[in-house]
GUVO-170435 format. One record per residue (C-alpha): residue in three letters; residue number from 1; x, y, z. Coordinates in steps of 0.02 Angstrom, whole numbers, m for minus. Example, Ala and Ser with C-alpha at 12.3 -4.5 7.8 and 13.67 -1.06 7.14 Angstrom:
ala;1;615;m225;390
ser;2;684;m53;357
This chain:
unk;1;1540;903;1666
unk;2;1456;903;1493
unk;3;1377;753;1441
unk;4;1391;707;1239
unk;5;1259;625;1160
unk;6;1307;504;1042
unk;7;1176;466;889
unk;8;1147;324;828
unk;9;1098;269;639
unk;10;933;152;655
unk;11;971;11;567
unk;12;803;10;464
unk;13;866;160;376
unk;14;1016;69;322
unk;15;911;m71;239
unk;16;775;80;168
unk;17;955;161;89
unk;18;993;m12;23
unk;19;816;m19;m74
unk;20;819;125;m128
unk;21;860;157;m344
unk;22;1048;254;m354
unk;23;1062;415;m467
unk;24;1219;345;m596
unk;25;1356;279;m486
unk;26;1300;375;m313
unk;27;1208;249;m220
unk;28;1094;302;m59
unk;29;1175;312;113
unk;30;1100;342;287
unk;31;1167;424;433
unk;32;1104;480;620
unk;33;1028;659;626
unk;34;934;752;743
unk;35;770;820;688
unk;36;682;1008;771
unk;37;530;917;775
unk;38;546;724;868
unk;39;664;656;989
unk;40;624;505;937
unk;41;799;416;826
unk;42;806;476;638
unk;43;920;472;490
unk;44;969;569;365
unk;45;948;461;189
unk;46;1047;553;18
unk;47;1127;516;m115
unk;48;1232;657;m114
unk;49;1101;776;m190
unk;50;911;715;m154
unk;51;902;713;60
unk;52;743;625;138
unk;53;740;619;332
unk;54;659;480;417
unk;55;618;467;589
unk;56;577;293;695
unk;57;443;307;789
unk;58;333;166;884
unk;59;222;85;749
unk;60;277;225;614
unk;61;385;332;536
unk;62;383;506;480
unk;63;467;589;317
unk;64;525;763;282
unk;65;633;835;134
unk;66;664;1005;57
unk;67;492;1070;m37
unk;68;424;1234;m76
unk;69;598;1344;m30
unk;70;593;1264;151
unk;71;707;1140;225
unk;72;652;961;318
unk;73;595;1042;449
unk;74;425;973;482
unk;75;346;778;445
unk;76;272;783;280
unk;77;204;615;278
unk;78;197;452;390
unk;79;224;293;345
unk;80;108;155;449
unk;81;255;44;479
unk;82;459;38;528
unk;83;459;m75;397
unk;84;604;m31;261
unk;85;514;m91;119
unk;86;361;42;153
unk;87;470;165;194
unk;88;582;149;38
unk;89;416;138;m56
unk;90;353;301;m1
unk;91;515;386;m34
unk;92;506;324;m217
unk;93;312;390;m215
unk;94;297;527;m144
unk;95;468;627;m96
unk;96;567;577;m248
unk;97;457;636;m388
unk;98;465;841;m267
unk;99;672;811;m234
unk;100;700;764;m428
unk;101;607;930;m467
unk;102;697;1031;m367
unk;103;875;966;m424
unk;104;819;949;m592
unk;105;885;806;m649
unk;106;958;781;m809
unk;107;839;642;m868
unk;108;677;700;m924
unk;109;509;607;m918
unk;110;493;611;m1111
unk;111;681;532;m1138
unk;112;606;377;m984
unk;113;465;374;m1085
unk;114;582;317;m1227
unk;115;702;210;m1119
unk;116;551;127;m1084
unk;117;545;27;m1235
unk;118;688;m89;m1170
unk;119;592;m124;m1020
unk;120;437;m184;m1092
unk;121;527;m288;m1197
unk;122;610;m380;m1111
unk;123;446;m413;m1018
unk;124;360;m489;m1192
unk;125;239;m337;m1183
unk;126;226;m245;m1362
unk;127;217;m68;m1317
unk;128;192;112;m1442
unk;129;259;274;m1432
unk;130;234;427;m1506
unk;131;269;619;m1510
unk;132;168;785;m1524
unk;133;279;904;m1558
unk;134;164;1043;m1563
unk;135;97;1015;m1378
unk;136;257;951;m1304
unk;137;183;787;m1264
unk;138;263;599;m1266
unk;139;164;440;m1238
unk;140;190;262;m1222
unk;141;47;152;m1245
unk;142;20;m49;m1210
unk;143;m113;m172;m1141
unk;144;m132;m239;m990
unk;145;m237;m405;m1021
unk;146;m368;m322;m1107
unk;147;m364;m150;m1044
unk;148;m283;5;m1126
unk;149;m152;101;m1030
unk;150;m31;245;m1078
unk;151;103;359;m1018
unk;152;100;523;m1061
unk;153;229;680;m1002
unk;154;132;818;m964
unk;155;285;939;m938
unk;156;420;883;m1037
unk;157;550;946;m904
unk;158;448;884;m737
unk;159;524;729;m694
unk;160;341;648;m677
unk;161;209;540;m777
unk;162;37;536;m810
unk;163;m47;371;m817
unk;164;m232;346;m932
unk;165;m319;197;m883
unk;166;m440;129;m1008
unk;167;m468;277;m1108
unk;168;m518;148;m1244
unk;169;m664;93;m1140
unk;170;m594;m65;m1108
unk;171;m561;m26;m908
unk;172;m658;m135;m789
unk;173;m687;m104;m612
unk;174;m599;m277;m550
unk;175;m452;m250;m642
unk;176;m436;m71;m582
unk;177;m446;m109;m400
unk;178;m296;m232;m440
unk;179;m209;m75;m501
unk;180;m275;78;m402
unk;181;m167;4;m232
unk;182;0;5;m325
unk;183;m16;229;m323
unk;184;m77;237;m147
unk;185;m2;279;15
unk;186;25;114;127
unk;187;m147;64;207
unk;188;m138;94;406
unk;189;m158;m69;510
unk;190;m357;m19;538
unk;191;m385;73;369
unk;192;m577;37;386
unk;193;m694;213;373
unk;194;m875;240;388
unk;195;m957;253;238
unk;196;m1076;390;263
unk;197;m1201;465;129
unk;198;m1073;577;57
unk;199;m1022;454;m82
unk;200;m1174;395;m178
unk;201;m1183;270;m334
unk;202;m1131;73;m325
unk;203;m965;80;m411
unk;204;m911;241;m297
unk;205;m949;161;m149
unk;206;m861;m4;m173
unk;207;m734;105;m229
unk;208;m705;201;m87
unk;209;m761;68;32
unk;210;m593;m31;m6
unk;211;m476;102;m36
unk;212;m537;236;113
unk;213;m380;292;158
unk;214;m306;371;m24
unk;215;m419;541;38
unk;216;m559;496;m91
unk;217;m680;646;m156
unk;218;m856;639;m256
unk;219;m880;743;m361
unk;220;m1013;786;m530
unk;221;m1081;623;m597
unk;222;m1015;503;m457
unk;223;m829;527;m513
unk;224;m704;516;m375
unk;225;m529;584;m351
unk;226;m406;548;m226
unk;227;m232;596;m179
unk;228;m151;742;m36
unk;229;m44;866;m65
unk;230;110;733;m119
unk;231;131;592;m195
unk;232;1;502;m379
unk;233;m155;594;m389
unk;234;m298;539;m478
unk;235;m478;544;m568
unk;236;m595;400;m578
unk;237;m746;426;m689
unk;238;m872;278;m670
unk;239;m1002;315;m831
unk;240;m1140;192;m746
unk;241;m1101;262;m578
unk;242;m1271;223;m524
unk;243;m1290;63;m566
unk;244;m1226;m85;m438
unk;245;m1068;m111;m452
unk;246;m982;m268;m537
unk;247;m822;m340;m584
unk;248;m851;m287;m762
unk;249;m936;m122;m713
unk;250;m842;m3;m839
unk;251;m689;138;m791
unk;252;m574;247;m841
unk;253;m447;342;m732
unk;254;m319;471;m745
unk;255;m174;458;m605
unk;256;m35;609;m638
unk;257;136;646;m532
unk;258;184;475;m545
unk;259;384;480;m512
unk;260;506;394;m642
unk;261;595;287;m487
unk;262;420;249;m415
unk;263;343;194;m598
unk;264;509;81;m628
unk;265;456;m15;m443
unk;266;286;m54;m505
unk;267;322;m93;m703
unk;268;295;m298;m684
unk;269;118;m241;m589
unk;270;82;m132;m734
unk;271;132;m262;m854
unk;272;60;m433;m816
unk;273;m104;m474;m868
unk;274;m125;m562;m706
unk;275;m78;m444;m596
């Protein structure tokens, strides 16, 4: 007698579906699969032409999609929860911005960059935009309170933005840390790391002390970068690197691969002065 196994859809990747932003009129559905590398209950979230699989596990969950010419067959990232809203988040961050590159989409960054403008207005925030033809590039620029930001396309057919943070030198270290979280993978429930002698300077440390688990790197003149091999990656330079580190200690930061869905999900963060 052969015995049928019957899969079922975890109802957490219903509700991730449900939060997730639809391409046109296709909106995101989940159904059971069966994954070659867990037992444990997945799903198979698509809308029809982007496929992210998600598997439940006790206190996490695991993603895999298409990358590189291979199929989902291994977990690319984890997510430090069950908890839809993470997961849908880390879709948007990380396995969107790879999927929409692979399908190429129709929408390029430079023609989001221009529907934009809508947006920001209808948040009250006055925004800029120019093109140079010559190097292919499109930006957007606005303030943030008092700091200077700007989106740029650094490939006008890669579905992803670049994001300058106080290239004006109006950045400030307080401000930034209200920022840097909104680009980083979900902090795990004990995200605390030794802070050995391997990051030196004030404004490095405090950096890194608070934001540990985004992978952070030194590197010449106490700048730090941080990112893996998906999802925002970014540059920090800290000119007084040295120096102790205070809420108006001065920065500026370059954070590139940032996904059109994923920037759209943190737009009022990016927008309100009091963020």
């Amino acid at each position: 007698m052969t015995t049928t196994l019957t899969l079922t859809t975890p109802r957490a990747a219903h509700r991730t579906a449900s939060l997730l932003p639809p391409a046109g009129a296709t909106r995101w559905q989940a159904t059971a699969h069966r994954t070659t590398y867990t037992d444990r209950p997945a799903a198979l979230i698509s809308d029809g032409t982007r496929e992210v699989v998600a598997a439940f596990h006790s206190g996490h969950t695991t993603l895999s999609w298409a990358r590189n010419g291979e199929g989902a067959t291994y977990p690319i990232v984890a997510v430090p929860s069950n908890e839809p809203a993470l997961i849908a988040r880390e879709i948007m961050r990380s396995a969107l911005p790879d999927l929409d590159t692979l399908h190429t989409l129709n929408r390029t960054a430079a023609a989001f960059l221009d529907d934009l403008r809508g947006q920001f207005a209808a948040r009250g925030v006055r925004s800029n935009a120019w093109s140079a033809h010559g190097t292919g590039t499109t930006m957007r620029t606005w303030r943030r309170g008092r700091t200077l930001l700007s989106l740029e396309t650094a490939h006008l057919h890669r579905p992803t933005l670049d994001l300058q943070y106080g290239d004006d030198g109006s950045g400030t270290l307080a401000d930034f840390e209200t920022l840097l979280p909104l680009f980083l993978p979900a902090a795990p429930r004990s995200p605390y790391k030794p802070l050995g002698d391997e990051i030196t300077g004030g404004i490095p440390r405090r950096l890194y002390a608070r934001f540990s688990h985004a992978l952070m790197q030194q590197h010449a003149l106490g700048a730090l970068s941080f990112g893996n091999r998906v999802g925002p990656k970014g540059f920090i330079e800290t000119p007084d690197y040295r120096a102790r580190a205070r809420d108006h200690s001065p920065i500026r930061a370059l954070i590139t691969g940032i996904g059109l869905d994923f920037l759209t999900s943190v737009l009022d963060q990016l927008t309100d002065p009091d963020a």
